[in-house]
Each structure stands twice: as structure tokens, then as C-alpha cells.
N, C-alpha and C positions, 0 to 999 in steps of 0.2 A: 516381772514385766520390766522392759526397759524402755525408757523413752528419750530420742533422738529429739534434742536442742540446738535450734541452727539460730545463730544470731545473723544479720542481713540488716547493714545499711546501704540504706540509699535515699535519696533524696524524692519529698512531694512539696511539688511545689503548687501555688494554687492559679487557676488558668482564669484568666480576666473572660476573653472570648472564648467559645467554642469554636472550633475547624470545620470547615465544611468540607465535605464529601458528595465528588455527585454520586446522584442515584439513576435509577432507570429512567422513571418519569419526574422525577424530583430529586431536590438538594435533599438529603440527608445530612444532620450533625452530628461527626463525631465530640467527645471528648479525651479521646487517647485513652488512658489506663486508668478510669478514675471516674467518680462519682461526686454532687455535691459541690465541687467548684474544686476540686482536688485534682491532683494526678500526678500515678508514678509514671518514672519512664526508664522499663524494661530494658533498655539498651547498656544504661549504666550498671546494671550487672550482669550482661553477655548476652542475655538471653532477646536474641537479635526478632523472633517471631513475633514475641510475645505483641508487641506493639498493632504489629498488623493485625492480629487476631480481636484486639480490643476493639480494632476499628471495623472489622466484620462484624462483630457481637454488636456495636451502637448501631451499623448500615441498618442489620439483622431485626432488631426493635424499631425502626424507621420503618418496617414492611407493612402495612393496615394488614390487619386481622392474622401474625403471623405471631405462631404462640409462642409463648418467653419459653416455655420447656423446649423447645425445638433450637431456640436463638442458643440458650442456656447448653443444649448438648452440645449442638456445633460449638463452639464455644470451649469447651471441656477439649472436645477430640482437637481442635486448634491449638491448646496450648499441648496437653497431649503431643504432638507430631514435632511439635517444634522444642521437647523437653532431650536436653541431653547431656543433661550434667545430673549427677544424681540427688544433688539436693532441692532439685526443683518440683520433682514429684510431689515432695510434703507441702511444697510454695503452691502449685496447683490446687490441692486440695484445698488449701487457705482460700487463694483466689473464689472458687468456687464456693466456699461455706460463704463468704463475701456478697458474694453473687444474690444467693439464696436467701441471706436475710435483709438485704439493701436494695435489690434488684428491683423491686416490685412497682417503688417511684416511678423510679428513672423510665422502666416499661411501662407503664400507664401513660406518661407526660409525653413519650415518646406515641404511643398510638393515637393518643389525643393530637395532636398535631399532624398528624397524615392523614388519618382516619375520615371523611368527609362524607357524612350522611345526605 
């Protein structure tokens, strides 16, 4: 079995404020590529989508009652479309294992704040 090692610097730096993004009926807040008070930014190693896609994925959790599996695929197929260098595929799947075991906060704090019973 062989396993493929990609070393990847890039810079996280940590984001004082969050960015807002409008939304349909509401502001939505992104946080760019990142979790936590963190974030990379995708652009310092080519991958020019990646950024936009992050910011669909936080819109996405901004939606009241719209399921994180759903935000989470779009999400996937986003980086997906915009992959085209070959090392970014393994990068994706990283992102996404990321997704999966971190996500859950950020999607909860996210529906709590839009969500209005």
C-alpha cells in the first residue's frame, strides 16, 4: 500500500471580526475558510474557488431549519468543481473530515441565531 504525503504551507491567521454577508431576508456571517476564530485563505495556494465556497457553506448554516448534511454536500461538490490541481483532491477530503468532526458548533450557533420560534 502506498501513501501519498503532501506537505502545504500556508498561512491561519486568526480573524478579530466576522464578515458579513447579506442574505435573502437577513445578514448572514461568514467567517471565510475557518472555524473557531481562525481561517485559511485559499487563495494563497491558487485554489482561487475554494474561498467562495466557504462562504456559501456559512450563508448555507445561516438558512433556519436547513440541514448541515445538505449545506455539508454542497459544500463538498463546491470545492469539488473548483479542484484542479491534483493535489487538492486529498486537500478536499481533509477539509471535509474537518467539516465532520467540527462542524456541528458552528451549525448549531449558526441556526440558533436565525432560527425564531
Amino acid at each position: 500500500m502506498c501513501f501519498l504525503i503532501i506537505s502545504i504551507t500556508f498561512s491561519i491567521s486568526r480573524l478579530d471580526s466576522p464578515k458579513k454577508i447579506a442574505g435573502k431576508d437577513r445578514k448572514t456571517v461568514s467567517n471565510g475558510c475557518g472555524a473557531f476564530g481562525y481561517m485559511i485563505n485559499f487563495d494563497e495556494l491558487e485554489l482561487y474557488g475554494f474561498n467562495k465556497c466557504c462562504e456559501k457553506h456559512d450563508k448555507c448554516y445561516s438558512i433556519c431549519r436547513e440541514s448541515k448534511k445538505k449545506c455539508d454536500n454542497d459544500f463538498y461538490f463546491c470545492l469539488k468543481k473548483n479542484c484542479f490541481e491534483s493535489f487538492c483532491k486529498e486537500l478536499i477530503d481533509f477539509i471535509i473530515s474537518l467539516v465532520n468532526n467540527l462542524g456541528c458548533l458552528p451549525y448549531l450557533v449558526s441556526q440558533k441565531n436565525v432560527c425564531v420560534c
